[in-house]
N, C-alpha and C positions, 0 to 999 in steps of 0.2 A: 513444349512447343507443338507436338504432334496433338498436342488436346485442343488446344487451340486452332491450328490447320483444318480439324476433323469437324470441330464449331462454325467457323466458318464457313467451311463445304457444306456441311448440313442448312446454315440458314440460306445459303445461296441455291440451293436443290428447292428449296420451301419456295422461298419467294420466286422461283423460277414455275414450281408448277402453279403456284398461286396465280401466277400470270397468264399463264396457258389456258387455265381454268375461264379466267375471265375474257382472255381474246374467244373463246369458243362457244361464250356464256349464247344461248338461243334458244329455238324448241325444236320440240321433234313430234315429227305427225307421222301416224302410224295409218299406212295404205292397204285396206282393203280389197276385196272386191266391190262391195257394196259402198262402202263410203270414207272420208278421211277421218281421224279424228288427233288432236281436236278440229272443229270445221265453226268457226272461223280460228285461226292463230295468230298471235298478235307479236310482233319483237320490234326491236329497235333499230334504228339505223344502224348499219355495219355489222348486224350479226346475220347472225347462220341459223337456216331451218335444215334440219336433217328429217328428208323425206324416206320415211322405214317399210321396205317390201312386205307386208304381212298378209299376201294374197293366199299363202296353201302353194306355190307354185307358178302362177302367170307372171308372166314378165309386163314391170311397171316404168310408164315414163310421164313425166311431168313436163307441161306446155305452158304457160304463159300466154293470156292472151291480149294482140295488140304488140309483142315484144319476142319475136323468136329468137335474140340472143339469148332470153334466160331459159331455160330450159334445163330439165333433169333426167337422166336417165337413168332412172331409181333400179331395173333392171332385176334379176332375182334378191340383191341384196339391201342397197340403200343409196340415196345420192345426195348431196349438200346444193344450196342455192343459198348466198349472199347477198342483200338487199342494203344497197349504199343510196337509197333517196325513200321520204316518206310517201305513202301513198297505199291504195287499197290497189291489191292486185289479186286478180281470178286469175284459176289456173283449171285446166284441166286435168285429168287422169287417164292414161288411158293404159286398156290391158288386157294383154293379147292372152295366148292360149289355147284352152281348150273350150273354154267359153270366154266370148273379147265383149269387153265391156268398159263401158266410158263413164265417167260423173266429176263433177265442178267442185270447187272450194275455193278459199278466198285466204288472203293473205293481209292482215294490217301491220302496218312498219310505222311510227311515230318517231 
């Protein structure tokens, strides 16, 4: 009986982070000073870009432009932005410091 309870448990832990895996399935753009990468990134409706501080230090946030609800404030570490409609959206970067500095990338969602 406890072989079976323990089978159980195990397939439902599986199929649970299986799930998880795929609710979070997206990309992740790695922020610069200089630029984003990858620039352009591409995902699908309802998922998640996880935008990654790899400044050295400045503090990073992400704009949206035409749309200042979306916005990120990737900050020294990293920030998430969810895209529920298709469409091509530019974003800016911007980041502040010790040296502040700005540059654009683009977002396609099919």
């Amino acid at each position: 009986m406890r072989r079976i309870l323990c089978l159980i448990l195990l397939v439902m832990l599986a199929l649970g982070l299986a799930a998880h895996g795929l609710a979070w399935a997206g990309a992740t753009v790695k922020v610069t000073r200089e630029d984003n990468k990858p620039d352009p990134v591409e995902v699908k409706v309802g998922e998640e870009i996880a935008f990654i501080n790899a400044t050295g230090g400045g503090h990073a946030h992400v704009s949206f432009e035409g749309n200042d609800a979306v916005q990120s404030n990737v900050g020294h570490g990293g920030g998430y932005v969810r895209f529920g409609r298709p469409g091509t959206y530019r974003y800016t970067v911007h980041i502040s410091g010790v040296k502040a500095h700005a540059h654009t990338g683009t977002v396609v969602v099919k």
